[in-house]
N, C-alpha and C positions, 0 to 999 in steps of 0.2 A: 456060465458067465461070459467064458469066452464068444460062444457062439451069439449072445445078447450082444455085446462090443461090435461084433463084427457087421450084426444088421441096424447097430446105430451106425458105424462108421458109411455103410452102404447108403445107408436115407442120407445123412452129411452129406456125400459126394453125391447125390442125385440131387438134391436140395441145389448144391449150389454152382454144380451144371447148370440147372434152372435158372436160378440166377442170374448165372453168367450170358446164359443164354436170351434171358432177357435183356440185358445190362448191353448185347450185341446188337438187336435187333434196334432200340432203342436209340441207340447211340449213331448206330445206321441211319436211319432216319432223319435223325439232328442234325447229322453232320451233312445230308442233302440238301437239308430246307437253310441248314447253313453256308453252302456254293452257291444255291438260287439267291441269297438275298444277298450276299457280296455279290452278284456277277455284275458287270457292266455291260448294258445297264439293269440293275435287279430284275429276276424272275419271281417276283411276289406272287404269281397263283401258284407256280412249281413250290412257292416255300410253303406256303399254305398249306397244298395238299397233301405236302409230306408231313408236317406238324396234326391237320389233320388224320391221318394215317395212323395215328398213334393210340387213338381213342379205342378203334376194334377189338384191341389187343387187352384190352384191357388192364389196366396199368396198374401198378401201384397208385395211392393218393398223393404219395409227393409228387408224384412224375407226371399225374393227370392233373394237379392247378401248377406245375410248373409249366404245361402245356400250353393250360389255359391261357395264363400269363403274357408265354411267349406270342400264341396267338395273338391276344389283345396286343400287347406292344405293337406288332407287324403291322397290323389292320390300322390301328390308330393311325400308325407315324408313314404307312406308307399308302392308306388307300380313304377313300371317301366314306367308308360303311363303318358310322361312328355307333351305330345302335350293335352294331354285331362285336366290334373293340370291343364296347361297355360291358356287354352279356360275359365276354370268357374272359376280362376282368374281374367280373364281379364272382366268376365261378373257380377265380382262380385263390381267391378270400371266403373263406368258407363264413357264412351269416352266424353260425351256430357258434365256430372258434374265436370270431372274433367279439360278439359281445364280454364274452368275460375278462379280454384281454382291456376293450375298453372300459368297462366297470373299474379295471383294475389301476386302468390311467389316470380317468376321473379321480378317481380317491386320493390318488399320489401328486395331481395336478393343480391342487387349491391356491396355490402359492403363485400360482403364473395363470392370470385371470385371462390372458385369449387362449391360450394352449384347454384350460381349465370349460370355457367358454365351448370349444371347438370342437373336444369328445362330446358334450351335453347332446349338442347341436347334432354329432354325426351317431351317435348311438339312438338318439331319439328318431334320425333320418331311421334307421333297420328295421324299427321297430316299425316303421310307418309301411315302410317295403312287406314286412309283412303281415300287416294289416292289424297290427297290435296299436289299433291309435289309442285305447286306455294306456296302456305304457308309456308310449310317446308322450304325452299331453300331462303326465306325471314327470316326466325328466326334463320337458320345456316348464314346466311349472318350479322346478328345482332351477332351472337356468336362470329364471327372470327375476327367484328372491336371490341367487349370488351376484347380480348384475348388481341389483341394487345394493348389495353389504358394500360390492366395491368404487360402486359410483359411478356406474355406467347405466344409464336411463336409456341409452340409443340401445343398448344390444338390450337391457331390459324390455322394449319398445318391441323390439326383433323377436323376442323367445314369445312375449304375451301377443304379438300377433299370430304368430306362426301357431301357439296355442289354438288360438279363434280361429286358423283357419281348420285345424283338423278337425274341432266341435262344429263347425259347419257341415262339416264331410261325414259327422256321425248323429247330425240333427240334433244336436243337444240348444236348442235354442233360449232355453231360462236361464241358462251358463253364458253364454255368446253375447245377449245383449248388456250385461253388465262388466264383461271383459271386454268389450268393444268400448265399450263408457269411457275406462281406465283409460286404452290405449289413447284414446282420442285427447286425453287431458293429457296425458304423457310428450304427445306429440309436439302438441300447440308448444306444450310449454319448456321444452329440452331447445335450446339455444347453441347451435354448432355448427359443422360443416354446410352449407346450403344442399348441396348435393343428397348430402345424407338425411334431412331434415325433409327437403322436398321426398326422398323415395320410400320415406316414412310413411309421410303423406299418402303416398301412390298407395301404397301395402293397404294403407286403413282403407283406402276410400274403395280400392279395386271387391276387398273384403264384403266392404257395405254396401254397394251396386249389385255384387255377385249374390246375397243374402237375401235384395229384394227381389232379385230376378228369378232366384228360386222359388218364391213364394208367390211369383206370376204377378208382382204390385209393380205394373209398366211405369203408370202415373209416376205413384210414390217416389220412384228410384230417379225420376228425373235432375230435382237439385244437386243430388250425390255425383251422380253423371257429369253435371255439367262442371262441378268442383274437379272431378279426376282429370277433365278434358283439358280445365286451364292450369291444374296442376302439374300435368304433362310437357302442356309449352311451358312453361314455369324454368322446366327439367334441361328442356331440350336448347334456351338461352343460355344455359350455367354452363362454363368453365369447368372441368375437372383438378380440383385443386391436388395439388402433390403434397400439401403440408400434411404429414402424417398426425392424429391425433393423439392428444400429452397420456390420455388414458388405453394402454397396452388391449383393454375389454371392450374398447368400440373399433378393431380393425377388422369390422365385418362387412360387408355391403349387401343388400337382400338382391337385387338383379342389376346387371346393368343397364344406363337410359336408355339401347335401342330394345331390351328386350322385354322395358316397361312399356316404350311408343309401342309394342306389337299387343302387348297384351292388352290396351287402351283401346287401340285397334279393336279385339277382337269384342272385349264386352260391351262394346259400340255396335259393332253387327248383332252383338244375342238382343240386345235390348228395342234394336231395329224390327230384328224375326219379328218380336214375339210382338210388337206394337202394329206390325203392321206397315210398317216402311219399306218395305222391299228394294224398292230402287237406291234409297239410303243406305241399304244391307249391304247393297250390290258394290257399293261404290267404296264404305271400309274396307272389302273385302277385297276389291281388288289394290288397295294402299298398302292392306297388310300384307299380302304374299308378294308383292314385288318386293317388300323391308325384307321379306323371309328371304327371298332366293337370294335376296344381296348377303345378307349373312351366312347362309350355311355356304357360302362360298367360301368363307372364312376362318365359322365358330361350326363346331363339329354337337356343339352341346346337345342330348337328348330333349332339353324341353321346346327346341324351335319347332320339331315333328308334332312335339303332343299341338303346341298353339297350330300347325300349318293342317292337321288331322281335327280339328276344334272346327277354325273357321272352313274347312270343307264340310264338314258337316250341318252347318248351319245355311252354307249359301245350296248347297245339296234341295233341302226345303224348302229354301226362295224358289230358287228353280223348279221342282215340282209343280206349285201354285204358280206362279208366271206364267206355264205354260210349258217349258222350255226342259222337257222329258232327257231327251238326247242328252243334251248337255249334260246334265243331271246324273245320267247314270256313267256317264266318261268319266266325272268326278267322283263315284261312289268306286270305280274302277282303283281309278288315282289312291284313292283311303285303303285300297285294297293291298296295293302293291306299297304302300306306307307300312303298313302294318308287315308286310311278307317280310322288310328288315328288320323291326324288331319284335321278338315275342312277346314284351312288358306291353308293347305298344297297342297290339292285338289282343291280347287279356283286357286289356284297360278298355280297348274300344270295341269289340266283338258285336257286343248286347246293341250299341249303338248301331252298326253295319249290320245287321238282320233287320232293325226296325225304319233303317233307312231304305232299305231293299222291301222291306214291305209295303212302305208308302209308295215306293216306283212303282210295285207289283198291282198298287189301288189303283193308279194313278193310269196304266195301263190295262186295267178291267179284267188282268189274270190274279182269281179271288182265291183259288185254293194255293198258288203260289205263294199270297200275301199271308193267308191262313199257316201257310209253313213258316213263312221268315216271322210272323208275331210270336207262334208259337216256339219258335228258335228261340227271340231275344230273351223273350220271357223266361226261358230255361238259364240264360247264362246272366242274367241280371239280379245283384238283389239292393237297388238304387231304389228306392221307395217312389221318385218322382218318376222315374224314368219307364217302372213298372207300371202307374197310374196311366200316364200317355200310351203305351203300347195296348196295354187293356181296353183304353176308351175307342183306339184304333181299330182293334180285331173288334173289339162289338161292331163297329159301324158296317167292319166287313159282314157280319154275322146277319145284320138288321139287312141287309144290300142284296143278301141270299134268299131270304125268306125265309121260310118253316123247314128249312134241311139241321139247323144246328138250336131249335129254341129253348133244349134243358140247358145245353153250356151258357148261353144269351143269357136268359135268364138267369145265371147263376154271378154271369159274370156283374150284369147289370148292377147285381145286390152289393157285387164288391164296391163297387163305384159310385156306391147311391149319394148323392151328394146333399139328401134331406137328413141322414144318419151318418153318423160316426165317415166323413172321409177320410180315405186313408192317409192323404198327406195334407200340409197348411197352405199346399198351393192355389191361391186366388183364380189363377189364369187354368188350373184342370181342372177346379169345382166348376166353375163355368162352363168348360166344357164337359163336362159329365152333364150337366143340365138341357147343354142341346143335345147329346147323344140320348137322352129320353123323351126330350120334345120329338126326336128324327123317329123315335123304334116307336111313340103315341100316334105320329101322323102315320104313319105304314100299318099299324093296327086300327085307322080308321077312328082314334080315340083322339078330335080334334080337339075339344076343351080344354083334357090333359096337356096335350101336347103344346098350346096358347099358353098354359100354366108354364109350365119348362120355358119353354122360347123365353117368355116375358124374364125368368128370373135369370134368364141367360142375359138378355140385352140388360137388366139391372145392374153386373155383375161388370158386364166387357165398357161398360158404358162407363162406370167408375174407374174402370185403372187402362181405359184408351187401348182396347181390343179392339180394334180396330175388323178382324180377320173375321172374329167371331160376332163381332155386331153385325157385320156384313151378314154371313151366313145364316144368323138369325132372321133378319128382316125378310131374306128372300122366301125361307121356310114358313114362316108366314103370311107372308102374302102369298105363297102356295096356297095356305088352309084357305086364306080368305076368301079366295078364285073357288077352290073346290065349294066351300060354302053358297058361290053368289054372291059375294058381298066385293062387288068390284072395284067399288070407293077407297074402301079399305084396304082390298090389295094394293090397289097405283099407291095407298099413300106409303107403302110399307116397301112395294118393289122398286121403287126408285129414286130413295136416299139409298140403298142396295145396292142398284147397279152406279151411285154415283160414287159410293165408297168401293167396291170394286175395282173399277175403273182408276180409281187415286191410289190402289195398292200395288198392283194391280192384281189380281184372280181373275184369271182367266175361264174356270168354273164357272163362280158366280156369277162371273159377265154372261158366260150363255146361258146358264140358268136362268135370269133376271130377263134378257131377252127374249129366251123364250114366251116368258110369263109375257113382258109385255105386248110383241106380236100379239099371243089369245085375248089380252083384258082389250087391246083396243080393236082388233076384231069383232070381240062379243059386244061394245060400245059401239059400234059404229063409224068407230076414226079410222077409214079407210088409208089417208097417206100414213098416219102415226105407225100404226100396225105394218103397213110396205120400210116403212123408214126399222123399224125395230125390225122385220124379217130378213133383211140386208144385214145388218149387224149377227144376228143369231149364223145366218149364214159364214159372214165371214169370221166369226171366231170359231165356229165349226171346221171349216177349213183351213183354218192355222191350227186347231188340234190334230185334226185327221192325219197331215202331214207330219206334224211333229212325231205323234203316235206310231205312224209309218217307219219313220226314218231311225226311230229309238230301236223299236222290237228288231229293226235291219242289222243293229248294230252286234260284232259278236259279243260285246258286252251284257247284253240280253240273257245271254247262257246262265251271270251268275243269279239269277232267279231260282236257279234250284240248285242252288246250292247252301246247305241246312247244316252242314257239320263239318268239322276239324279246321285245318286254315286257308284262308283265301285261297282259289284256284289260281295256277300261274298262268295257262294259256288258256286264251276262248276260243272256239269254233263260230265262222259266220252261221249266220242264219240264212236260209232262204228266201225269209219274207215274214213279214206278220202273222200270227197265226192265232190273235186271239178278236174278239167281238169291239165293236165299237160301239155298239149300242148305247150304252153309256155313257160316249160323249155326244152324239145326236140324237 
């Protein structure tokens, strides 16, 4: 027994040597990164990387989110990198402890309808963070019947949007358009702050633009559009009133007016892309990121990134088709080093920067590059639309190859078949699934088919003002028609083609189109027409050439191959160009 005692007492005192020994090391540390941020004037990387310093060691859990914590405070309150605050805030509150704590508030909170309002609101937020939108969409559902027990229509208004927007996010669309109904009547008819009633407004309408946009209905979404655009200025007249409201359960506001003008802003540009307006794209885009830089000069908020990461991406694609390569990838660069701040930022956007880089990768005629980043995106996405685009992408690359990959082609094709079962309700990818089988019928020589497709593609982009794809249709057939000999028929097809072209602008299609036309008035006989069109073919030829040139120069070119973990930090120049042009002449 003795001798038991004594090798307890031994482990005790080893124990708590350790301890103590921790408890030095520790406290060592703190008390550095505590001289650095008093000193005058603060040494804020010195604090940092003493607080950092601490993680190695492996700590205790209270020591390691008190850490975190501290971190976050320093970062927030004394440096500009508000995505990294957020991250060792949020890791300094553990997701798992604190649901039951909120569970536990809610229950005990009924009686104080915004405190009661506010856990709904933020436990529903966790559940969304990790991708429990059944959950979510259950406790926003419970939010919107106590709003109404206590007579608040506005935060009711708030919870059932905020509902419809995660049933968007999870395609429950037989759900969405009857809870869009509601809100819509709730809106109109809820009588109060203007402020709060207009950003109501903003919430539905952004909602129901965003809904058609998904679904590729350009046309369709236009009256909604043009509703959010004057319900914006609407916003942007009003006065911010200080009267606070009589009911404690409407002191919510869903965003503030500048970071609704941005978001107005942005589904301005998507609906620009995807129509066909490019130079209109060009011109929101540059309104909205001048709004941005004015603000994160100020508001440190994570959602200014996700919209300033949004609208790059989208002018990203104008630029590609414009022509304008360089550019292009300087901004795919820019999303890069977007994302290097925050990791949420980079999970969220990954799948999109591989499929952006593989459109560069087309765009410059290096195919098994492209063939990496589709096959990248495709790995890190499970976005139903976003998946569709990227597939109908790598086929074209696949179709562009020949006979090196025609069991995958072929397989993929079937996924995409847009006669059976497509995979998503998108208007604007069935369409194009339709010319990517007219594209792989005229390459297999199988022209009728291929007339078949085209036609139901121009059907298609011709209803909802596709502009992109009408274009690209017309010229691919007045390809067939040339190859046929039917050179009537080609002029009448290649040149509403190059006149839509030209009005978007595609740059592409423009040499494309001229191409053709140079041959059809050569093989007719119109000797100046054909000199006038070979001039044109020329010089858009050598605005890509250059462009081409000057892109692959860039060191930004490197990240082409790069297919896994996180954006590269530095690039290496390039030498020079080093892949085929053939493709553009």
């Amino acid at each position: 027994m003795a001798a038991q005692a004594a090798a307890a007492a031994q482990a005790a005192a080893a124990q708590a040597a350790q301890a103590e020994a921790a408890e030095s090391w520790y406290l060592a540390l703190l008390g550095f990164a505590e001289h650095f941020r008093t000193s005058s004037p603060p040494k804020i990387r010195l604090c940092v990387h003493c607080l950092q310093a601490v993680f190695p060691f492996k700590p205790p859990q209270r020591i390691e989110a008190r850490t975190h914590l501290q971190l976050g405070s320093v970062l927030y309150h004394h440096t500009k990198n508000s995505e990294q605050a957020r991250s060792h805030l949020e890791k300094a509150n553990s997701v798992d402890a604190a649901k039951p704590l909120l569970r536990k508030a809610i229950q005990i909170s009924q009686q104080t309808p915004y405190w009661h309002c506010r856990l709904l609101f933020q436990l529903a937020q966790l559940h969304t963070l990790e991708k429990d939108l059944v959950s979510a969409c259950d406790l926003l559902g419970v939010g919107a019947e106590y709003a109404r027990v206590v007579g608040s229509e506005y935060t009711r208004a708030l919870f059932l949007l905020s509902k419809g927007m995660l049933l968007l996010m999870e395609r429950k669309l037989q759900e969405v358009h009857p809870l869009l109904t509601l809100c819509g009547q709730i809106v109109e008819n809820w009588q109060g702050n203007p402020i709060q009633k207009e950003s109501l407004r903003v919430f539905f309408l952004v909602l129901q633009v965003t809904h058609y946009l998904d679904a590729g209905q350009v046309k369709s979404v236009k009256p909604c559009l043009k509703q959010l655009q004057q319900c914006i200025q609407t916003i942007s007249t009003l006065h911010d009133d200080e009267i606070l409201p009589s009911n404690p359960a409407d002191l919510f506001h869903w965003l503030p007016k500048e970071h609704m003008c941005v978001l107005v802003y942005l589904v301005t540009v998507m609906h620009s892309m995807q129509a066909g307006y490019l130079e209109k794209a060009q011109k929101y885009t540059d309104k909205a990121l001048m709004q941005l830089e004015k603000l994160k000069m100020l508001d440190c908020s994570p959602i200014l990134s996700s919209f300033q990461v949004i609208l790059l991406e989208h002018i990203i694609m104008c630029r590609l088709v414009t022509g304008h390569k360089a550019t292009a990838l300087q901004e795919i660069s820019q999303v890069c080093q977007l994302c290097q701040q925050s990791p949420r930022l980079f999970s969220n956007h990954a799948a999109q920067l591989h499929t952006l880089l593989g459109l560069y990768c087309v765009s410059v005629n290096c195919m098994d590059n492209a063939e990496a980043q589709f096959t990248t995106a495709l790995r890190l996405t499970n976005h139903q639309e976003l998946w569709a685009f990227i597939v109908t992408n790598l086929a074209s690359v696949y179709i562009r190859e020949g006979n090196r990959h025609q069991e995958v082609l072929y397989s993929l094709l079937e996924r995409i078949n847009p006669d059976h079962s497509f995979p998503v309700s998108s208007h604007c990818l069935r369409a194009a699934a339709f010319y990517v089988r007219g594209l792989f019928s005229f390459f297999q020589g199988r022209y009728n088919e291929a007339k078949r497709f085209l036609r139901e593609t121009l059907k298609m982009s011709n209803a909802e003002d596709l502009n992109r794809l009408t274009a690209c249709s017309l010229v691919l057939l007045g390809h067939i028609f040339y190859v046929l000999g039917n050179h009537r028929e080609s002029n009448n097809m290649v040149v509403p083609a190059m006149q839509l072209a030209s009005k978007i602008p595609d740059m592409s299609v423009q040499l494309w189109s001229s191409a053709l036309l140079r041959d059809l008035n050569k093989a007719c006989g119109n000797a100046i027409d054909a000199h006038e069109a070979a001039q044109m073919h020329q010089n858009f030829s050598q605005q890509l050439l250059q462009d081409h040139i000057e892109a692959c120069s860039l060191p930004e070119h490197n990240l082409i191959t790069w297919t896994d973990g996180p954006p590269p930090v530095q690039f290496q120049a390039q030498n020079g160009p080093n892949t085929s042009l053939a493709s553009l002449l």
